[in-house]
C-alpha positions in Angstrom: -84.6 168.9 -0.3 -82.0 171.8 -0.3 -81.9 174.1 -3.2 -78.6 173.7 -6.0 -78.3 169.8 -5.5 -76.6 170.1 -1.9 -78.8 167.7 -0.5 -76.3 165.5 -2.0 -73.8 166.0 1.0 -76.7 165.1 3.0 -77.3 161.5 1.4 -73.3 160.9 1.0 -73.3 161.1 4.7 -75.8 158.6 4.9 -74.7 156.3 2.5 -71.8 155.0 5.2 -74.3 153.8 6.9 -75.2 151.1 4.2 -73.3 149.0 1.7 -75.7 150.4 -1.1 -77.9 152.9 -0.4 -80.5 153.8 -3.2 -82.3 157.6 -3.3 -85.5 156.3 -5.0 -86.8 159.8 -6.1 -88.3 160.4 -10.0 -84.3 160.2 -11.5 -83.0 157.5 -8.6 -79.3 157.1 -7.7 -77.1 154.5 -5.7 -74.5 155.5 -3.0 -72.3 153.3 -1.2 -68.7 151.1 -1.6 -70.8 148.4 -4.1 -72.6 150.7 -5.9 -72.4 151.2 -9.7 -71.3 154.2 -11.7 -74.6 156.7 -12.5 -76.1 155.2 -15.6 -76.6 157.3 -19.0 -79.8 158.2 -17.8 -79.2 159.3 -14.3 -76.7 161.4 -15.7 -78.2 163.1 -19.0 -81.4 163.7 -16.8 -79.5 164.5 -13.5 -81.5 168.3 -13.3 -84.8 166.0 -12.3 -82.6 164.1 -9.2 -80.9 167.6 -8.2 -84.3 170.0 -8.7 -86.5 166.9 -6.8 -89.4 168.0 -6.4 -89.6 171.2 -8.3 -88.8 168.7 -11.4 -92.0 166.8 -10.5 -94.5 168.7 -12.8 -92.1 168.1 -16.1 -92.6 164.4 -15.4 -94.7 164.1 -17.9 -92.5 165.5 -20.7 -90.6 161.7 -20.2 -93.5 160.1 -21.5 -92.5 157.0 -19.0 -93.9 155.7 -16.1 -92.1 157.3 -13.1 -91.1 154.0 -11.9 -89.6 152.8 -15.2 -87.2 155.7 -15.2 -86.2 155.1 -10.8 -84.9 151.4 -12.5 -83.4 152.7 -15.8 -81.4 155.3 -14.1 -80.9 152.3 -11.5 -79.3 150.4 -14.3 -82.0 147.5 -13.5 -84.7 145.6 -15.2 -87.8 148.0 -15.9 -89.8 146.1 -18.3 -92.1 144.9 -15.5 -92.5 147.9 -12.7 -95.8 146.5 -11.1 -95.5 147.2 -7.6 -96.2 143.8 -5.0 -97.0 144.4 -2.1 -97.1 141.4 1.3 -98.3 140.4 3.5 -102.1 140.7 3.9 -103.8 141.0 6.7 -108.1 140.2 6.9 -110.6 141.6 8.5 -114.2 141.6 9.3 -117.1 143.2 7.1 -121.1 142.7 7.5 -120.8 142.1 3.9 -119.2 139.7 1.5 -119.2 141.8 -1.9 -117.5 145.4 -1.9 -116.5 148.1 -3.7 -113.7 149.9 -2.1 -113.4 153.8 -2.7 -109.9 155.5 -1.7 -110.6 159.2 -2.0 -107.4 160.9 0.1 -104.7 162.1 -1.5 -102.3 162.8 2.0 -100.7 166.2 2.3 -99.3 166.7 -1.3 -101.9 167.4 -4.3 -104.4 168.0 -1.2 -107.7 169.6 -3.2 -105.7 169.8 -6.7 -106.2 165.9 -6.9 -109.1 166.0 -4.7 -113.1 165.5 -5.6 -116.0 167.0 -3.7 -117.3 165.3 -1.1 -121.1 165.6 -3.0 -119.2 164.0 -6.2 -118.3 161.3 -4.1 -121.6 160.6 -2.3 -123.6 160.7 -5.7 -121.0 158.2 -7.2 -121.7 155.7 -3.9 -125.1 156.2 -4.4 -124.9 154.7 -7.9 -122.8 151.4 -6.8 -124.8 148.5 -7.0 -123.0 147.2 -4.3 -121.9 148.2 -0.5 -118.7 150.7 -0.4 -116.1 150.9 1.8 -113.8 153.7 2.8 -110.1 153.3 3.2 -107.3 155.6 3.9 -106.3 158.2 6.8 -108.5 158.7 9.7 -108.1 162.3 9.2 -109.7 161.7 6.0 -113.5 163.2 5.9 -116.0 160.1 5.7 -118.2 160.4 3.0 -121.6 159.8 2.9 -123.1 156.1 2.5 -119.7 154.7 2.8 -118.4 152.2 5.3 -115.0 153.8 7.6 -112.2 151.2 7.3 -110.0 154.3 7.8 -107.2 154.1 10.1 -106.3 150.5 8.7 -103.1 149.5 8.3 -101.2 148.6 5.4 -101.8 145.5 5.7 -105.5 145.5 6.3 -106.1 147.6 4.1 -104.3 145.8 1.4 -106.5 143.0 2.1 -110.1 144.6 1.8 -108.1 146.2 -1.7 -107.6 142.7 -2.9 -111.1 141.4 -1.9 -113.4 143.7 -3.2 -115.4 143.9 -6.5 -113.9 147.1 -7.3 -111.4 149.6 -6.0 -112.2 153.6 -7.2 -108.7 155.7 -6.1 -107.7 159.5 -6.1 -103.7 159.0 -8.1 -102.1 158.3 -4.3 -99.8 156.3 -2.2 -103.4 154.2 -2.2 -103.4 153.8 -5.7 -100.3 152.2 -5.7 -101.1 149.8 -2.9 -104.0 148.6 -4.6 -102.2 148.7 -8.1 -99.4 145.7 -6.0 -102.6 143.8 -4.9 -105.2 143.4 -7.6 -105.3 143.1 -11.7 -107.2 146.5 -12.0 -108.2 149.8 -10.0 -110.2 152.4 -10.8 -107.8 156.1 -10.8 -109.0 159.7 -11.6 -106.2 161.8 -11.9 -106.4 165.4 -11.4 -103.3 167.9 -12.2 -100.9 164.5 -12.5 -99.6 162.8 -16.0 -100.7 159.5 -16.6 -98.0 158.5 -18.8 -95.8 159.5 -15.4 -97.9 157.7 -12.9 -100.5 155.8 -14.4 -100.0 151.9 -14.6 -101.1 150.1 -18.0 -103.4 147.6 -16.2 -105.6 150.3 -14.5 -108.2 152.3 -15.7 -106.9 155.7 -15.9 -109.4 158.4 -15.6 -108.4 162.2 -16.7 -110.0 165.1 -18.2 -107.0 166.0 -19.5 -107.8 169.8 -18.8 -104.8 170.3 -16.7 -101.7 168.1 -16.8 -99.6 168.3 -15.8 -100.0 171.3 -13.1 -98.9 170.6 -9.8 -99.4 174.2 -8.5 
């Protein structure tokens, strides 16, 4: 992103390339021959496309689900935003009944959204059932879990979908398992849940510091 909105002359020059190309950022715009005219929205609230992501920690002053606002300022549907997610792909476990635990967070929040790892091993020591680790394989493995890090998307989808449980850091993770099961398990650290938090999920915050992305 280039300071002052130029970054627009970057995505015009794209947009040739495509008959419609969509910028899918907080405030989401359409470029190409076949694309509609900015909606109300996109442009009343254009300061959170053209400050993207420096906007990101006034999210929560919308009081809408990120997504919502990406197809309002769309000019699309948005009264269901539940991510789907396909295909799925299985794989083997020692075990039929799971819990999976998705503690990485990638490069952005790194320990803002982050637990300690000694938070996390006394929580798998009080699962009544096995737990499995998903994410990156540069992720730390925490202690008593099973490593299933390193999966795919699709693979990891699956073991998602399959277990009893799924207990996510608010992530790209979060969202994948969000598109695959009825319910997940999120703790939120410095992120608003009315921004990023879906209403089928259990959303977990102590509300202490959100939202504060730096």
């Amino acid at each position: 992103t280039i300071p002052g909105g130029d970054q627009n002359l970057i995505v015009r020059s794209i947009a040739d390339e495509f008959p419609v190309f969509l910028d899918l950022r907080s405030i989401s715009r359409a470029y190409g021959e076949k694309a509609l005219p900015p909606t109300g929205i996109a442009l009343a609230w254009r300061w959170a496309y053209d400050l993207w992501p420096s906007s990101l920690e006034r999210m929560g002053s919308f009081g809408r689900h990120v997504a919502r606002l990406q197809l309002e300022s769309l000019g699309l549907p948005s009264d269901d935003f539940t991510p789907i997610f396909e295909p799925r792909a299985e794989t083997q476990l020692p075990f039929e009944a799971f819990s999976v635990i998705a503690p990485g967070v990638g490069g952005l929040g790194g320990t803002l959204k982050q637990p300690e790892i000694d938070w996390w091993a006394d929580l798998i020591s009080r699962m009544p059932m096995p737990c499995v680790q998903v994410g990156s394989s540069k992720d730390p493995l925490l202690p008593g879990a099973l490593s299933k890090r390193g999966l795919g998307l699709p693979e990891t989808a699956w073991l998602m979908e399959k277990a009893q449980s799924v207990i996510a850091v608010e992530s790209g993770l979060a969202h994948l398992s969000t598109a695959v099961r009825p319910s997940t398990i999120v703790l939120f650290g410095p992120t608003p849940v009315a921004a990023y938090g879906y209403p089928g999920n259990k959303n977990l915050t102590r509300r202490v510091c959100a939202p504060c992305f730096w």
